[in-house]
C-alpha positions as CSV (number, residue, x, y, z in Angstrom):
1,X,29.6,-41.4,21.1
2,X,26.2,-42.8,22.3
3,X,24.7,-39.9,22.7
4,X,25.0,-38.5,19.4
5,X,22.9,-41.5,18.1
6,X,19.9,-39.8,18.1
7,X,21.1,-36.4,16.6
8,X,22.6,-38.7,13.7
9,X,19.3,-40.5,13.3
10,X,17.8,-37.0,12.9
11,X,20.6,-35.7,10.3
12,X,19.8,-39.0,8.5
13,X,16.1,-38.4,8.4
14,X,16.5,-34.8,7.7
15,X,18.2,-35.7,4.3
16,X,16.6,-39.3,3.6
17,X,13.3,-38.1,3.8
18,X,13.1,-35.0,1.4
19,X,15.6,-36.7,-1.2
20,X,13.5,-39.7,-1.5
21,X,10.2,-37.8,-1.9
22,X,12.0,-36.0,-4.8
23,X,13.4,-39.1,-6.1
24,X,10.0,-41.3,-5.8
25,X,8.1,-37.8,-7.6
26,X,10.6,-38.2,-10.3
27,X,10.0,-41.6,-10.9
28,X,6.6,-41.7,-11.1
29,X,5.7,-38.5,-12.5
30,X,4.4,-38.8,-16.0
31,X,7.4,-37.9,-18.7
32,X,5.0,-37.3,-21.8
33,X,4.9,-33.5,-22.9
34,X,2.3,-31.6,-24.3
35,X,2.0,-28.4,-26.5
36,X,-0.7,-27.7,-23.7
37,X,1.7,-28.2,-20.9
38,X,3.3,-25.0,-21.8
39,X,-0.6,-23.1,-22.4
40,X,-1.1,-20.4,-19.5
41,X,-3.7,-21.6,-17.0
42,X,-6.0,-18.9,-15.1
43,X,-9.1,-20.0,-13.5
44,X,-9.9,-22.6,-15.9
45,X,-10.5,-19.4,-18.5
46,X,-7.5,-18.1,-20.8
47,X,-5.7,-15.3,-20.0
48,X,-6.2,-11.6,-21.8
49,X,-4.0,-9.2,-22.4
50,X,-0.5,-9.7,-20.5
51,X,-0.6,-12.2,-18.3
52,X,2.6,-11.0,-16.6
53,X,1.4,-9.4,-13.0
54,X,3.6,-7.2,-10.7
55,X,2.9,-7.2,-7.1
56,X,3.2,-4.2,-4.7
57,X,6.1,-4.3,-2.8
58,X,3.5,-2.8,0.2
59,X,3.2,-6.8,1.2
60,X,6.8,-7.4,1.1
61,X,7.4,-4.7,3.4
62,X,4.5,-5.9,5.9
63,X,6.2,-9.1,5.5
64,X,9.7,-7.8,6.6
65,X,8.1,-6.0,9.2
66,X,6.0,-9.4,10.6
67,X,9.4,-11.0,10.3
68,X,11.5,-8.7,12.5
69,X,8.7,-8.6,15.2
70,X,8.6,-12.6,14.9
71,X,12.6,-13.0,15.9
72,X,11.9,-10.4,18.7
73,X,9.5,-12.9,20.1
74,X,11.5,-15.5,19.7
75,X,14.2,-13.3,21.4
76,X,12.2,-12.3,24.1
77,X,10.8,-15.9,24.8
78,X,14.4,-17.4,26.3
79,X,14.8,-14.2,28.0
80,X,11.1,-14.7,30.1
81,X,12.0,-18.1,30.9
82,X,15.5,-17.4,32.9
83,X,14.1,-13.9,33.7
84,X,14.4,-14.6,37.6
85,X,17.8,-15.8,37.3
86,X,19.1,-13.1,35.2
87,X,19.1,-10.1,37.4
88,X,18.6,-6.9,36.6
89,X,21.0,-6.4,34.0
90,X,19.4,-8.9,31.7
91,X,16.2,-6.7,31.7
92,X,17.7,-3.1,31.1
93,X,19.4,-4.8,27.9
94,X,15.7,-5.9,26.7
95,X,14.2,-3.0,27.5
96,X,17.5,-1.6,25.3
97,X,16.6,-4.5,22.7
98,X,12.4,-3.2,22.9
99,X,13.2,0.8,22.6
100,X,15.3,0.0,19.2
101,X,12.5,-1.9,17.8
102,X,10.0,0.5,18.7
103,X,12.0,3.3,17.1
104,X,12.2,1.5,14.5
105,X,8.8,0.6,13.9
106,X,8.0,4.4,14.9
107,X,10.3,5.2,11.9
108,X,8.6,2.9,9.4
109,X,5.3,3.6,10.4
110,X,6.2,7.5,9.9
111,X,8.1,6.6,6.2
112,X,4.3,5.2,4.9
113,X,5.9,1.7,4.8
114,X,2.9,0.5,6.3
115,X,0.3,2.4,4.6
116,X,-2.0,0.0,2.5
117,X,-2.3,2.0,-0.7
């Protein structure tokens, strides 16, 4: 059990730490409310017009796409590490793993999802 001392140490911190910063805000944060607590803030200036503003889903698509070619890197860094000791099989089924995500991003970049406007 000796070893698992310092994963419980980090389990501990890992809750301790973000529960007692939302504890300690919610003590000391001020309690008072305001009729211009609820105002709508922009720049300093009131708003005109609606102040409700829709966002093109364009960025959440370059987002989706960032994220998919982040876990392939983070796929593909284990992989270059033991790449010596894994053989030859270990690098057809990346070069499998690469092709899909180049179709893919073939197919996206053909569909306009990455077209700015």
């Amino acid at each position: 059990m000796y070893e698992f001392n310092g994963i419980a140490i980090f389990f501990i911190l890992g809750l301790g730490l973000p529960i007692s910063a939302l504890i300690g805000s919610h003590i000391l944060s001020p309690k008072k409310s305001s009729p211009q607590k609820y105002l709508t803030y922009e720049c300093g200036l009131d708003t005109r017009g609606e102040t409700w503003v829709q966002f093109k889903i364009c960025y959440f698509l370059y987002a989706l796409v960032f994220l998919v070619f982040d876990v392939e890197t983070i796929f593909l860094y284990p992989w270059a590490v033991t790449f010596k000791q894994l053989g030859t099989f270990a690098f057809v089924e990346m070069f499998i793993f690469i092709a899909i995500l180049i179709i893919g991003f073939v197919y996206a970049w053909k569909e306009g999802a990455l077209e700015w406007f």
